[in-house]
C-alpha positions as protocol buffer text, in pm:
chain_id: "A"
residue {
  index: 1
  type: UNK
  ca { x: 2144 y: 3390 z: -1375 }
}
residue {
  index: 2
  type: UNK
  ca { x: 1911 y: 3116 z: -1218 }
}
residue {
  index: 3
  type: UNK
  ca { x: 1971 y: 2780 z: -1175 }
}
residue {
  index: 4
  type: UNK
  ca { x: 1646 y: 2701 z: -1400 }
}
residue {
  index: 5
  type: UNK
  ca { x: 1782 y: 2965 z: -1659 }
}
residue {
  index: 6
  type: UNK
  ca { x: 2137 y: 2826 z: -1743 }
}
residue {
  index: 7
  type: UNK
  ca { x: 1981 y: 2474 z: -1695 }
}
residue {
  index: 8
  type: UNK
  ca { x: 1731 y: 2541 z: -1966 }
}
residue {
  index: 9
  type: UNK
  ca { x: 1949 y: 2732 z: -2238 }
}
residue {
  index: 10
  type: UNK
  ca { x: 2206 y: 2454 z: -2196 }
}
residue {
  index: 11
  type: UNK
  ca { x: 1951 y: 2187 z: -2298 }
}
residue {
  index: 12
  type: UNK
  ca { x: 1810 y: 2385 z: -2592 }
}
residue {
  index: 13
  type: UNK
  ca { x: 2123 y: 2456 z: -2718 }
}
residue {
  index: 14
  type: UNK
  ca { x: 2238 y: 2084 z: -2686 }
}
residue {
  index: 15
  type: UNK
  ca { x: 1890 y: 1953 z: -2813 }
}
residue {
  index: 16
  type: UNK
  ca { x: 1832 y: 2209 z: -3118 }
}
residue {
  index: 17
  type: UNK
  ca { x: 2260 y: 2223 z: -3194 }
}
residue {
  index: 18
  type: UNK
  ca { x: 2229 y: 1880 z: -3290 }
}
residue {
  index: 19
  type: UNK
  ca { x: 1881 y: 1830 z: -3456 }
}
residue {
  index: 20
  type: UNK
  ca { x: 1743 y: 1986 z: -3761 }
}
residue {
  index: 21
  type: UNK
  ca { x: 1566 y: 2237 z: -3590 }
}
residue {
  index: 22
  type: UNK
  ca { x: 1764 y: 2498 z: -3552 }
}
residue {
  index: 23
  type: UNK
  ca { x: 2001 y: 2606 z: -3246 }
}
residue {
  index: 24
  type: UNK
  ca { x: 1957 y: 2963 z: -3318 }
}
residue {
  index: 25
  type: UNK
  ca { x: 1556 y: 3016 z: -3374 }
}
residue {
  index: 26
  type: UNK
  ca { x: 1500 y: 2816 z: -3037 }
}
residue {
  index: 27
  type: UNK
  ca { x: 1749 y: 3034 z: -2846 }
}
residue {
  index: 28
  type: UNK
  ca { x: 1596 y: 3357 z: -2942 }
}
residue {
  index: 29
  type: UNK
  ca { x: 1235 y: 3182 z: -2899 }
}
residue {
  index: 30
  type: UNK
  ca { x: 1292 y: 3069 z: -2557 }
}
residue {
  index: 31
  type: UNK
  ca { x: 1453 y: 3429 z: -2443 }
}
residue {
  index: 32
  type: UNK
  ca { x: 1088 y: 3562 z: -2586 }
}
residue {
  index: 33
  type: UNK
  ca { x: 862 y: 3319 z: -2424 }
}
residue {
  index: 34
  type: UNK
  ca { x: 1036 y: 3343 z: -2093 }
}
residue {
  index: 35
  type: UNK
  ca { x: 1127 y: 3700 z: -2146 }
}
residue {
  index: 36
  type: UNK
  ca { x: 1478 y: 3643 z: -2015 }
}
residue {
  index: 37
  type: UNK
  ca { x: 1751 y: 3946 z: -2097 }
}
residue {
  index: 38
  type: UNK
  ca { x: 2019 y: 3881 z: -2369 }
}
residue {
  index: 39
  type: UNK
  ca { x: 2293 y: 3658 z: -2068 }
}
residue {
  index: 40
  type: UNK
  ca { x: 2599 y: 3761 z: -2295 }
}
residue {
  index: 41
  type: UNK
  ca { x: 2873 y: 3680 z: -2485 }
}
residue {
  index: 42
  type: UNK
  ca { x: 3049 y: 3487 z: -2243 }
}
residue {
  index: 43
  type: UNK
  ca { x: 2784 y: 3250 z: -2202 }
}
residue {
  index: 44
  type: UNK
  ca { x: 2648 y: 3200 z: -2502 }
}
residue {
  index: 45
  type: UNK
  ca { x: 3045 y: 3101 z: -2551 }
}
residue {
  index: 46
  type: UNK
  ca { x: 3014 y: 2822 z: -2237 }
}
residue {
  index: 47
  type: UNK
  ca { x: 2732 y: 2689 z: -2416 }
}
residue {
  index: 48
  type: UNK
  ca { x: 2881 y: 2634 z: -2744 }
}
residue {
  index: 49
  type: UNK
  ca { x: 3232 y: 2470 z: -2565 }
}
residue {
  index: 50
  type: UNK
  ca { x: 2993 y: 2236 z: -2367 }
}
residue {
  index: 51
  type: UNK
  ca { x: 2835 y: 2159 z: -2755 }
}
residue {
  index: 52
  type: UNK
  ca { x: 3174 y: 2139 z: -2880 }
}
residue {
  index: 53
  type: UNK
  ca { x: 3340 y: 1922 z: -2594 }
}
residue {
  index: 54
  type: UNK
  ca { x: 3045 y: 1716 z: -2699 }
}
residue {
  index: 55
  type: UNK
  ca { x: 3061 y: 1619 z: -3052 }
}
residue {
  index: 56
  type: UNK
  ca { x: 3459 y: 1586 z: -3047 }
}
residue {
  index: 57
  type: UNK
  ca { x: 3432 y: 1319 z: -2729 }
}
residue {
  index: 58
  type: UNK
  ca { x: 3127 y: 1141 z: -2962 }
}
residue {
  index: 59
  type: UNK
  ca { x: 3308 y: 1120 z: -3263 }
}
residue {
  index: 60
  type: UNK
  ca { x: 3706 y: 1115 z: -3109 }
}
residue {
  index: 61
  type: UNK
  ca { x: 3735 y: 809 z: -3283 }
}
residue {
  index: 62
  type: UNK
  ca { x: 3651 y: 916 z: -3663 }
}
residue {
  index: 63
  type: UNK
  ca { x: 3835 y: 1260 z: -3602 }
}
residue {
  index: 64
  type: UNK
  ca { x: 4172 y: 1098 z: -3512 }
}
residue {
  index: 65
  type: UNK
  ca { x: 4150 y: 883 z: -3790 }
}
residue {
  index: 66
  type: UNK
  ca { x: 4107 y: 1177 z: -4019 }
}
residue {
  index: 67
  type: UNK
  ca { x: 4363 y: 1374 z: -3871 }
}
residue {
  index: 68
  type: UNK
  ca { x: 4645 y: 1073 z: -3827 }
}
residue {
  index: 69
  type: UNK
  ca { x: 4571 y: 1003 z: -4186 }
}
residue {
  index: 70
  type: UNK
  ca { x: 4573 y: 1388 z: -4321 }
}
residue {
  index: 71
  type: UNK
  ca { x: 4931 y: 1420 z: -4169 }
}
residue {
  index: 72
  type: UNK
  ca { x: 5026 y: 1093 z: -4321 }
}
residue {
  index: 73
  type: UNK
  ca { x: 4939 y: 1216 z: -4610 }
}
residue {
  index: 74
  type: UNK
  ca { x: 5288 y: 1331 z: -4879 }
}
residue {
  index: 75
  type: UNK
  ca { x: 5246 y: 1525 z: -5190 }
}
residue {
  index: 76
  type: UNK
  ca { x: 5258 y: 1290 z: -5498 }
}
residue {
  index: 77
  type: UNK
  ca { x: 5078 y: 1044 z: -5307 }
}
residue {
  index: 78
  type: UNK
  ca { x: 4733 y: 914 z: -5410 }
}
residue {
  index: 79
  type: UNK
  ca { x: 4436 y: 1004 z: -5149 }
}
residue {
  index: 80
  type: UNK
  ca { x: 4278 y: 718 z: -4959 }
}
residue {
  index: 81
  type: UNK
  ca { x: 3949 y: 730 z: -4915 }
}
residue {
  index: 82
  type: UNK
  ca { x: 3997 y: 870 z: -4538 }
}
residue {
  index: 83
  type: UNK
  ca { x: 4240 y: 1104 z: -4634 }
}
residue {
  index: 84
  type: UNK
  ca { x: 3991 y: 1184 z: -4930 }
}
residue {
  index: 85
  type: UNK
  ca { x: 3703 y: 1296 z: -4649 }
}
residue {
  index: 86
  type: UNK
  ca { x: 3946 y: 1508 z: -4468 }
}
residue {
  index: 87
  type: UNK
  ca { x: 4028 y: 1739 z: -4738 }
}
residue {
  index: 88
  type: UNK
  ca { x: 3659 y: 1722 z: -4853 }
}
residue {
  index: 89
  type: UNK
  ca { x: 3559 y: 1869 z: -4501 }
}
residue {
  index: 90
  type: UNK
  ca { x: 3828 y: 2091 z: -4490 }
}
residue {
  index: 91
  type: UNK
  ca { x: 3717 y: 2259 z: -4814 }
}
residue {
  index: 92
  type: UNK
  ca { x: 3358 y: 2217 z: -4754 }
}
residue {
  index: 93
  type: UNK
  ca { x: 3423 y: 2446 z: -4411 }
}
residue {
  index: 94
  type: UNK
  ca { x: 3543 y: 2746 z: -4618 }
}
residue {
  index: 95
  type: UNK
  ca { x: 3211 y: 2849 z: -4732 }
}
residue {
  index: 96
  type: UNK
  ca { x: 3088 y: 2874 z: -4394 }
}
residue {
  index: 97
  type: UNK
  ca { x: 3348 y: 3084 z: -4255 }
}
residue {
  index: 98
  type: UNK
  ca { x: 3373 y: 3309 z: -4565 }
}
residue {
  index: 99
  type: UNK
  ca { x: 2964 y: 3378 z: -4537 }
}
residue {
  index: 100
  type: UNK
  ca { x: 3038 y: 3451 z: -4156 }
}
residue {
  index: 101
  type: UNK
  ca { x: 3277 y: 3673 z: -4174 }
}
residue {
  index: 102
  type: UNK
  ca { x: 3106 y: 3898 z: -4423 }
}
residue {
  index: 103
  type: UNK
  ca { x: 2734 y: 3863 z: -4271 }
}
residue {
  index: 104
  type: UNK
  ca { x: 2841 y: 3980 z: -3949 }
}
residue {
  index: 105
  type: UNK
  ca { x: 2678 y: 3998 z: -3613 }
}
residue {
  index: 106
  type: UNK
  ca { x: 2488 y: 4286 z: -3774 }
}
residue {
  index: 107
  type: UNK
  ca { x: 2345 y: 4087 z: -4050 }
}
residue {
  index: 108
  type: UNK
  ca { x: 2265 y: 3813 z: -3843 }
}
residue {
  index: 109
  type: UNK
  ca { x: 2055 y: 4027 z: -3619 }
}
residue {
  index: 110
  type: UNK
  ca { x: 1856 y: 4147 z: -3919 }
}
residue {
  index: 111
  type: UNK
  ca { x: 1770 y: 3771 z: -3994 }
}
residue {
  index: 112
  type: UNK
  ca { x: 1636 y: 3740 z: -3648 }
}
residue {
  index: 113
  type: UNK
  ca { x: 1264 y: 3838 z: -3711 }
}
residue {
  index: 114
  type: UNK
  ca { x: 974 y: 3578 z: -3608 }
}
residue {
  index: 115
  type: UNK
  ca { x: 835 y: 3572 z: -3953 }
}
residue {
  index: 116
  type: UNK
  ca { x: 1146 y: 3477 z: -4096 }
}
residue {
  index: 117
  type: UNK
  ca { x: 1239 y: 3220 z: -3834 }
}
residue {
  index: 118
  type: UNK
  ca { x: 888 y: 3078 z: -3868 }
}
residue {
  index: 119
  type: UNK
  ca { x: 959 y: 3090 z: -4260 }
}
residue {
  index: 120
  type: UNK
  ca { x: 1273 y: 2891 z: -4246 }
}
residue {
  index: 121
  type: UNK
  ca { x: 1157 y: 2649 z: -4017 }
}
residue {
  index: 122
  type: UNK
  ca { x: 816 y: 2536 z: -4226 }
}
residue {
  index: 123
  type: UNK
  ca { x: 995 y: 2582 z: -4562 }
}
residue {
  index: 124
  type: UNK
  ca { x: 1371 y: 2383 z: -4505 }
}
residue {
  index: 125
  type: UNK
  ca { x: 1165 y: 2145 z: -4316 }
}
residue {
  index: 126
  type: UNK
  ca { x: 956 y: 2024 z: -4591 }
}
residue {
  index: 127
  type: UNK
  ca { x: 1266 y: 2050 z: -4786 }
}
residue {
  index: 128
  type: UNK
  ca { x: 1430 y: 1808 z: -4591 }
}
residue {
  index: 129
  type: UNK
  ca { x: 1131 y: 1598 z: -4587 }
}
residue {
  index: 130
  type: UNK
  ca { x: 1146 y: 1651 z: -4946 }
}
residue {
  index: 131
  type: UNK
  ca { x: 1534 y: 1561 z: -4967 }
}
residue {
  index: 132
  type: UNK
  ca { x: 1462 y: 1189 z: -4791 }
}
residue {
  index: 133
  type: UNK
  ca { x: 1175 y: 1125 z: -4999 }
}
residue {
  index: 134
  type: UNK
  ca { x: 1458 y: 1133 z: -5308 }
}
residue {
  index: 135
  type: UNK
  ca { x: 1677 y: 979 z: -5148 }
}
residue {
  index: 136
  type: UNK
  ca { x: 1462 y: 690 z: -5069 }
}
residue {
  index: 137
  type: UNK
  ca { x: 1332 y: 694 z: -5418 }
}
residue {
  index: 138
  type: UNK
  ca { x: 1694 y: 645 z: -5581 }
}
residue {
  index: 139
  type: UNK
  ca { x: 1709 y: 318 z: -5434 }
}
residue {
  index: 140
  type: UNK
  ca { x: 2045 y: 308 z: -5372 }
}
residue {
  index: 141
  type: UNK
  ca { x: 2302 y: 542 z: -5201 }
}
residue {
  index: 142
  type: UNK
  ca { x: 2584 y: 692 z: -5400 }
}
residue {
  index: 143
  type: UNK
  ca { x: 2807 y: 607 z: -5143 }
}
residue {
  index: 144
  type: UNK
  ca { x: 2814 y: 259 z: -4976 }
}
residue {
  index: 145
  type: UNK
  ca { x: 2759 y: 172 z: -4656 }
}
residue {
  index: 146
  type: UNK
  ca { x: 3097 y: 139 z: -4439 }
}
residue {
  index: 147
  type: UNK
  ca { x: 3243 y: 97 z: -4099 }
}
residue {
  index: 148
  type: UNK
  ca { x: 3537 y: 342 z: -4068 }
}
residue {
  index: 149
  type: UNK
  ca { x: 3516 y: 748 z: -4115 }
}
residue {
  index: 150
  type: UNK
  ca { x: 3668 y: 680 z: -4439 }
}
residue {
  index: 151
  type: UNK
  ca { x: 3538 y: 365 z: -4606 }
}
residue {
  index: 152
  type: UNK
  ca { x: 3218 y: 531 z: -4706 }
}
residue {
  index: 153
  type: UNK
  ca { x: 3197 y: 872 z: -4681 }
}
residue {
  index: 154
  type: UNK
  ca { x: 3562 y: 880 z: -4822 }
}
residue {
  index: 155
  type: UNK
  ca { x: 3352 y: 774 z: -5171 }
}
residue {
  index: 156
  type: UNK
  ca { x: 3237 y: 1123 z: -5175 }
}
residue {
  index: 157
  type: UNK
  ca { x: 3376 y: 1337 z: -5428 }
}
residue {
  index: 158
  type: UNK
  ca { x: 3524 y: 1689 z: -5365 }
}
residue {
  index: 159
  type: UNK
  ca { x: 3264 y: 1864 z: -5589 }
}
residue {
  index: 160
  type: UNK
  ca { x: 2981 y: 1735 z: -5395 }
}
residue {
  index: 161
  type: UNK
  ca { x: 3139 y: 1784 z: -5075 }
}
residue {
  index: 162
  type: UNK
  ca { x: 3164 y: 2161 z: -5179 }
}
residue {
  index: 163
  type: UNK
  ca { x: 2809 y: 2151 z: -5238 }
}
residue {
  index: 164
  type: UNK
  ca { x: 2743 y: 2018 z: -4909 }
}
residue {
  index: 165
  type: UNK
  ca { x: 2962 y: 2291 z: -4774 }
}
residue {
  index: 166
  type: UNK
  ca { x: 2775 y: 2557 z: -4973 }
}
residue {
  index: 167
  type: UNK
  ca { x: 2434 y: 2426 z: -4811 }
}
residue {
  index: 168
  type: UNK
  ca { x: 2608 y: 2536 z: -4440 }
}
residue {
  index: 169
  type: UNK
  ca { x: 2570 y: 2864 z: -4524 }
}
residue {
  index: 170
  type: UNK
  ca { x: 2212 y: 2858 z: -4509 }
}
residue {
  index: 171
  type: UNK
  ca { x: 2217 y: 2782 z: -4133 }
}
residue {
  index: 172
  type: UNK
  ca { x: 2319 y: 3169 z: -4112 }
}
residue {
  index: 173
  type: UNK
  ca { x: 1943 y: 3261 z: -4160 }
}
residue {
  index: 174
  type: UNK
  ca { x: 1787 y: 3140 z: -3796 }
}
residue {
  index: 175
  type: UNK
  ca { x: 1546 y: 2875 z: -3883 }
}
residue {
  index: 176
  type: UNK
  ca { x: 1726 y: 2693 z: -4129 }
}
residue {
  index: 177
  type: UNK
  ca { x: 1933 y: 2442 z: -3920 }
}
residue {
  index: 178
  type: UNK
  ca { x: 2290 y: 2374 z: -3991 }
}
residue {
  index: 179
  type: UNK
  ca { x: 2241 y: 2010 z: -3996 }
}
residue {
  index: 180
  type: UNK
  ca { x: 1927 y: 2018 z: -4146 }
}
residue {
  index: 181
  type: UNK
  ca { x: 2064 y: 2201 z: -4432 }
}
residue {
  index: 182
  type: UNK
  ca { x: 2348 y: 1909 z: -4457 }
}
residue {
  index: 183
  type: UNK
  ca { x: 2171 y: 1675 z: -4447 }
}
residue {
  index: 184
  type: UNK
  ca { x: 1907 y: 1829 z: -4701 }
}
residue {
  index: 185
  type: UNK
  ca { x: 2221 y: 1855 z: -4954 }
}
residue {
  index: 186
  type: UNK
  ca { x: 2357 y: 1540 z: -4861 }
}
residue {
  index: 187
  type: UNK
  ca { x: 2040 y: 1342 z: -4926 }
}
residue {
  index: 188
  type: UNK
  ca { x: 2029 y: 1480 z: -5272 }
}
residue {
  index: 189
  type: UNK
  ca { x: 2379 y: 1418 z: -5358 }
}
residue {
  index: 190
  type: UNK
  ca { x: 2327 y: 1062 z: -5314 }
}
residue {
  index: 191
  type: UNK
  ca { x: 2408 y: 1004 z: -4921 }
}
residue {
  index: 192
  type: UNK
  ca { x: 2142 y: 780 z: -4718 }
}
residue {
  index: 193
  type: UNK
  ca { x: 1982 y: 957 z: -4449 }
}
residue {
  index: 194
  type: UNK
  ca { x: 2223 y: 753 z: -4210 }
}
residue {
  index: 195
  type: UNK
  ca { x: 2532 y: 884 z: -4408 }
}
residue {
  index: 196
  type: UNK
  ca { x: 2411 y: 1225 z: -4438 }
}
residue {
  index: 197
  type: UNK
  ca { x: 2354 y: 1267 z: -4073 }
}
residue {
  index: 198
  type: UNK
  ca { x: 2720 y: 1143 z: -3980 }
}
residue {
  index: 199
  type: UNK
  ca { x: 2884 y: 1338 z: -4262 }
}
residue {
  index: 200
  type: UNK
  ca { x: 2688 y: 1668 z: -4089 }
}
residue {
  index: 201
  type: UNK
  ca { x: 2838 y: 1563 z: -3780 }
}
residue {
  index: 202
  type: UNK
  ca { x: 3184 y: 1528 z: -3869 }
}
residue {
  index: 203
  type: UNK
  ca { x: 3175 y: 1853 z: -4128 }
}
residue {
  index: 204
  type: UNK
  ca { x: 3030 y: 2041 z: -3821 }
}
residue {
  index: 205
  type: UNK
  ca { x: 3330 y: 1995 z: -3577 }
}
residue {
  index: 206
  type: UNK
  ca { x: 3619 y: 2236 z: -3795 }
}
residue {
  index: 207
  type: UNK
  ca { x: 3288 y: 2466 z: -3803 }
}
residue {
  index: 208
  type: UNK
  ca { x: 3193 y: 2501 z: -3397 }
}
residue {
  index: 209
  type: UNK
  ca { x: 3586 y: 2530 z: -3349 }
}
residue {
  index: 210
  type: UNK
  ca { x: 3601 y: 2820 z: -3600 }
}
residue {
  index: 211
  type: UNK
  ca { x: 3292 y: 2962 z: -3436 }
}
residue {
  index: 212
  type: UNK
  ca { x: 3418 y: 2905 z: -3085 }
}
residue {
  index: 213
  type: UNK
  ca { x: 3715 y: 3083 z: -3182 }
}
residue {
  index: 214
  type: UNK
  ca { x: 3536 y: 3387 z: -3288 }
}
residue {
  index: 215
  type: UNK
  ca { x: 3283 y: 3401 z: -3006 }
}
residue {
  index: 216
  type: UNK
  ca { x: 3594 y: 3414 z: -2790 }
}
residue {
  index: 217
  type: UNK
  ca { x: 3781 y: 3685 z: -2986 }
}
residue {
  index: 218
  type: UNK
  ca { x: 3439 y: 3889 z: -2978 }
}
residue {
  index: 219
  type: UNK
  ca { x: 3421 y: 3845 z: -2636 }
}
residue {
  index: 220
  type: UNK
  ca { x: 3709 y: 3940 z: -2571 }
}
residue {
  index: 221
  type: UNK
  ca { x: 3693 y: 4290 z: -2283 }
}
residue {
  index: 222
  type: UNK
  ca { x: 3307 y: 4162 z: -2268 }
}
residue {
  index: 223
  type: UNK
  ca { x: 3211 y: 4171 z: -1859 }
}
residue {
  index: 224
  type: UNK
  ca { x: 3204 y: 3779 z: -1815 }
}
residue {
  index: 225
  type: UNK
  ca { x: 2925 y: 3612 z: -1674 }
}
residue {
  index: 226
  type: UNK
  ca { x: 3001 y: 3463 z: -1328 }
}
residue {
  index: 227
  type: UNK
  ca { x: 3245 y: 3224 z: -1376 }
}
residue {
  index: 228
  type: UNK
  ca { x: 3001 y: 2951 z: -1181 }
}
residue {
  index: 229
  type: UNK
  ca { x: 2722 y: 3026 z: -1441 }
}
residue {
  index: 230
  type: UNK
  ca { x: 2949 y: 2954 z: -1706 }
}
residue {
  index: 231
  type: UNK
  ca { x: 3095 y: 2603 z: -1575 }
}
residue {
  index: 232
  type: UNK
  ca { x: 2755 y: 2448 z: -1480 }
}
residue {
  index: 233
  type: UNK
  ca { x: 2631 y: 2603 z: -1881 }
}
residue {
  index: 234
  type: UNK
  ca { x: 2939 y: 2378 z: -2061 }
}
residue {
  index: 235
  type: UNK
  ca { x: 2850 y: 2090 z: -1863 }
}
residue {
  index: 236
  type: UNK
  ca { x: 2513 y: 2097 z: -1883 }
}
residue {
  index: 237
  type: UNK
  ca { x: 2552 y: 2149 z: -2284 }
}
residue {
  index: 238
  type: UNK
  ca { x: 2829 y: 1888 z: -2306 }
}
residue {
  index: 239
  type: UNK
  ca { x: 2677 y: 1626 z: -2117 }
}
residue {
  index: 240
  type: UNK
  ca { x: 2343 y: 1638 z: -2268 }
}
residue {
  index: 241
  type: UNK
  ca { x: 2484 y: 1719 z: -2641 }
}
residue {
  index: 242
  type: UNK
  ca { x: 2661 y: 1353 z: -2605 }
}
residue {
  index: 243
  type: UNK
  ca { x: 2343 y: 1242 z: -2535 }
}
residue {
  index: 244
  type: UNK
  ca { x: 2132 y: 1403 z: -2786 }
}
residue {
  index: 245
  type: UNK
  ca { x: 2402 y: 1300 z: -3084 }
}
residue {
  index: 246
  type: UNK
  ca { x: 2338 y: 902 z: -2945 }
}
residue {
  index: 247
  type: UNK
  ca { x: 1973 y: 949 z: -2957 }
}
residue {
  index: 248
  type: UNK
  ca { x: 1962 y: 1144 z: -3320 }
}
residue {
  index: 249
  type: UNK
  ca { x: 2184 y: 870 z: -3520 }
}
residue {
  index: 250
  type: UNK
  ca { x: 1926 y: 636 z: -3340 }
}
residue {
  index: 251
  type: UNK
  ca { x: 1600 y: 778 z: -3471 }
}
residue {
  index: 252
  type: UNK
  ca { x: 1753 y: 855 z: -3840 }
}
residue {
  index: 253
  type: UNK
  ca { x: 1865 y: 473 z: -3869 }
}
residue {
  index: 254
  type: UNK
  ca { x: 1480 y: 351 z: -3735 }
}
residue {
  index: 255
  type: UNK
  ca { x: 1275 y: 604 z: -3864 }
}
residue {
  index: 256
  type: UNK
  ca { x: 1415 y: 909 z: -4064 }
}
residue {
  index: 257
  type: UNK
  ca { x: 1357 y: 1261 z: -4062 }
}
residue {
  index: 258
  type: UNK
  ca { x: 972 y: 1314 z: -4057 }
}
residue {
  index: 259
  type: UNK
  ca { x: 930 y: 1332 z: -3665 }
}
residue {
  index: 260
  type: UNK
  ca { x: 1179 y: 1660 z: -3695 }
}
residue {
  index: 261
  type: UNK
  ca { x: 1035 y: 1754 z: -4003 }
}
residue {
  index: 262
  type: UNK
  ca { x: 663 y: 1746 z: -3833 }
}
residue {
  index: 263
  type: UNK
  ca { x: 821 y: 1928 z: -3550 }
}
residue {
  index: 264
  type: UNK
  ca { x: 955 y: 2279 z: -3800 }
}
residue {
  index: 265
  type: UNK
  ca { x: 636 y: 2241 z: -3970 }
}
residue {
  index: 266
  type: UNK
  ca { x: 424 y: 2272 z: -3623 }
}
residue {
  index: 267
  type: UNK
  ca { x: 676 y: 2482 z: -3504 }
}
residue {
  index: 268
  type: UNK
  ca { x: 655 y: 2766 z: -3749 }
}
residue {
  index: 269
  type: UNK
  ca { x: 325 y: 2746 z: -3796 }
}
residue {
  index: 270
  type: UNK
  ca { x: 293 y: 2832 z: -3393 }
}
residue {
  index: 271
  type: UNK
  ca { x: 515 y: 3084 z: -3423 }
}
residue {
  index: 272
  type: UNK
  ca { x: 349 y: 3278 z: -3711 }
}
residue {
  index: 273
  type: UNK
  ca { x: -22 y: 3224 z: -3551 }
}
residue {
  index: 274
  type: UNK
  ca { x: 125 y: 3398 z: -3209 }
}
residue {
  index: 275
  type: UNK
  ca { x: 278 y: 3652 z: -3424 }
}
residue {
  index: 276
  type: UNK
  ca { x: 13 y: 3772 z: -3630 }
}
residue {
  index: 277
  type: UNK
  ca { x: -234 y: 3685 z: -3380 }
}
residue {
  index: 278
  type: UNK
  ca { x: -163 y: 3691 z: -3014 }
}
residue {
  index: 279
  type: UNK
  ca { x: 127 y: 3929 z: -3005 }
}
């Protein structure tokens, strides 16, 4: 691979990994419009450590303080509200894995279409758009503000966290947007956009481990890419992921969702004029 290659599928994946766009549409896109080869296993893998390696060095803080306070944790004991969020993530992450597992790499593939990318993207952006309209609407958020991982979105029960989890599922179909579909669920179960976006964060971290886990079990006998291609990939992905993850909490506090929201909308619309008409 190219210098300009690996340079430019680490930045999607960092940019589109972390907003409501969806990492997985913009990967296949950019392969199409540049009309690069599948680059493998292996570094697709690179690319989602360097994502990875991101998100735990943003949030170290909030994810020590969950775990130190899930191992403090004895049975008979009354959950505090930190300890509360960590089993709420934990629970919320078995959807995802469960609806993995039994889609498949096959099943994915069959999701991969243009139409249907362009599909999700118009219609789970204007549900998000949709979701922080209602939110704003309430008034008030369910679950007040805070400082600490735990002082606000500890608040949150287990059933809606479930819910939450249930709505990561979605980001199977490319197009949808893991964190778009978070935050989507979160809005309407009473989260501010601000909380929503940091409770996607924090309930994506068990879910890229899980998924880095995988990618390197199906890897596993794969021919690696060269071993250079795959370095400058994580650090390209990690570095700018950090990055991207400042920027996004940024833009949700100061102006919400519609500039991504505009950007599906657009997006899909492009896609399904150059597939129905210029293909």
């Amino acid at each position: 691979m190219d210098f300009l290659q690996i340079l430019i599928l680490a930045l999607v994946q960092a940019l589109t990994e972390f907003l409501p766009v969806s990492s997985s549409a913009h990967l296949v896109l950019a392969s199409e419009m540049f009309g690069w080869q599948y680059q493998g296993l292996s570094f697709d893998l690179a690319l989602h450590c360097g994502t990875l390696i991101a998100i735990l060095a943003y949030f170290r803080r909030d994810i020590a303080e969950l775990v130190r306070e899930a191992l403090a944790w004895r049975p008979g004991r009354r959950l505090n509200p930190t300890q509360r969020l960590a089993l709420g993530i934990t629970l919320a992450t078995i959807p995802a894995g469960l609806a993995g597992l039994l889609l498949g790499d096959a099943g994915a593939l069959v999701l991969r279409h243009p139409v249907m990318i362009a599909s999700n993207l118009i219609l789970f952006g204007l549900l998000l758009w949709f979701a922080e309209r209602w939110s704003l609407r309430a008034g008030r958020a369910l679950v007040a503000e805070g400082t600490g991982a735990g002082e606000a979105l500890g608040r949150l029960s287990i059933g809606r966290a479930l819910l939450i989890g249930c709505a990561q599922t979605l980001a199977l179909m490319p197009g949808t947007s893991r964190s778009g579909a978070t935050m989507t669920a979160g809005m309407l179960l009473g989260l501010d956009r601000a909380q929503a976006a940091r409770y996607s964060f924090l309930l994506a971290t068990p879910v890229m481990v899980l998924a880095t886990a995988y990618g390197a079990w199906e890897a596993r006998g794969e021919p690696l890419a060269g071993l250079g291609d795959m370095a400058l990939g994580t650090l390209f992905s990690a570095v700018s992921g950090w990055f991207v993850i400042r920027f996004f909490l940024g833009v949700i506090r100061r102006i919400g969702t519609a500039p991504f929201v505009a950007y599906r909308v657009l997006l899909g619309v492009a896609v399904l004029g150059w597939y129905f008409l210029l293909r």
